[in-house]
N, C-alpha and C positions, 0 to 999 in steps of 0.2 A: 478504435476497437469496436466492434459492432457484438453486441449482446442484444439477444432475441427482444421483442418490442416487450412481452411481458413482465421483462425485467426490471424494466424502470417504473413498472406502477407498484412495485416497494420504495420507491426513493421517496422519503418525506417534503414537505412544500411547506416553505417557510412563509403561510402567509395570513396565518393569522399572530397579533402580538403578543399571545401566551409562547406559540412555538418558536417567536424568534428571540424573547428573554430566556424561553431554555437554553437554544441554541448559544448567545451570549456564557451564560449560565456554564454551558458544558465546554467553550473554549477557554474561558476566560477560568475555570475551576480548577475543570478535570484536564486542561490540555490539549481537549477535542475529543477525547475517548467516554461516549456515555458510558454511563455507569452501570445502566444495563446490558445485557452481555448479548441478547439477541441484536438490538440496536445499533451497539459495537458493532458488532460481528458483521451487519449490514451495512455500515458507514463505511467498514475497511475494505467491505465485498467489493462497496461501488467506489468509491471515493478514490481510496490511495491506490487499489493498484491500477485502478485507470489512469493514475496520473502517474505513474511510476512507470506502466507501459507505452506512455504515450511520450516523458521526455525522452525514452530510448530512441524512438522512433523517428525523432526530431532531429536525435545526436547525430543518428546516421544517415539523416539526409544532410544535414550541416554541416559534419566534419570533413571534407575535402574543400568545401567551399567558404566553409568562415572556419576554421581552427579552435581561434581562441572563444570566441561568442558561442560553440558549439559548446566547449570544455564548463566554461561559466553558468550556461542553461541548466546542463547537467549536474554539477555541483550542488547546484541553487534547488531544482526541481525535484532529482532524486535523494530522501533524505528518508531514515528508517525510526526517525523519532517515536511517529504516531501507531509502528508497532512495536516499539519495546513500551511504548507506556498501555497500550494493548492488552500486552502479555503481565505486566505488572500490574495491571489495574484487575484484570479477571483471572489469576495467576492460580484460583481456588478450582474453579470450573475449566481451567485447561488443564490441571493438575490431574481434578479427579475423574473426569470423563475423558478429554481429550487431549492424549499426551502426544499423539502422533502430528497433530493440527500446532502442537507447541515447538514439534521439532522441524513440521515445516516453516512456522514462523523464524525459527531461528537459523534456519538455512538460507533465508531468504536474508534477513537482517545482515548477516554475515557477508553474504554476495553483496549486497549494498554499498558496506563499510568498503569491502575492499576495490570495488570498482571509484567508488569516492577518493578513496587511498593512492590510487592508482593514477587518478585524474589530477588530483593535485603533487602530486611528484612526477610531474609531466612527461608520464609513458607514452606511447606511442598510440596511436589507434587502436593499431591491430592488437595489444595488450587490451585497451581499456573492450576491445569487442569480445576477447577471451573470456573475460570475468562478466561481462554482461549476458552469455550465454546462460550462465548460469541464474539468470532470472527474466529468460525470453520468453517467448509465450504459450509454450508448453509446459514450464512449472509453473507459469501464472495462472494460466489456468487449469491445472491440478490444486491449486492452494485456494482459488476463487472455489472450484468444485467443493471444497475440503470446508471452506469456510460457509456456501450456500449452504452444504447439507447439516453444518450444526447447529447454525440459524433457524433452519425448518425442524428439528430437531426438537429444539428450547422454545418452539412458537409453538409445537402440539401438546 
């Protein structure tokens, strides 16, 4: 996925040892979801759905050529943990400001579970393609757009 160069001088660098006993700190505590909610909201900006949009990417170069290795990537890669604990961990500040950014989170969640669902009761491709529309790269980034703009938001 290619995001503008400016956007990755918000990605933290883990390299001093206060920043990586955080880091520690906030997997090993929180799950992976800092507790701060601009921070979140940037971890989720850049993190999961670049990784979310990129095992898609992988599936469907894979699944004609390796099947089952394709199915397994997928399963493995695309996983909606680190935004229901997201939405439960900042569940105050999605509530009282942004209720819309909470219904995109859970449309997305949803489309997850069921392409997951779908994968593992060994539907066909062209099924598991149907449900993965629904979180291609035009709601992705509508939801990155949604999620940049409450980051900048809670940072002014």
């Amino acid at each position: 996925m290619n995001l503008p160069l400016g956007a990755y001088a918000l990605e933290t660098v883990d390299d001093t040892i206060q920043a990586r006993v955080r880091r520690l700190l906030i997997n090993g505590l929180h799950g992976g979801v800092d507790p701060d909610f601009r921070k979140a909201t940037r971890d989720l900006y850049f993190r999961e759905l670049r990784l979310q949009l990129h095992a898609l990417e992988r599936f469907r170069e894979e699944v004609h050529s390796q099947p089952l290795r394709a199915r397994f990537r997928l399963v493995r890669s695309l996983r909606a943990s680190r935004m229901v604990r997201y939405s439960r961990m900042h569940w105050i500040e999605l509530n009282d400001c942004h209720e819309d950014l909470l219904v995109e989170l859970y449309r997305r969640i949803n489309a997850i579970r069921s392409i997951r669902r779908s994968v593992v009761l060994a539907g066909n491709a062209r099924t598991i393609h149907s449900h993965a529309l629904a979180i291609g790269r035009v709601p992705t980034f509508r939801l990155m757009q949604r999620l940049g703009q409450e980051g900048l938001k809670r940072s002014n």
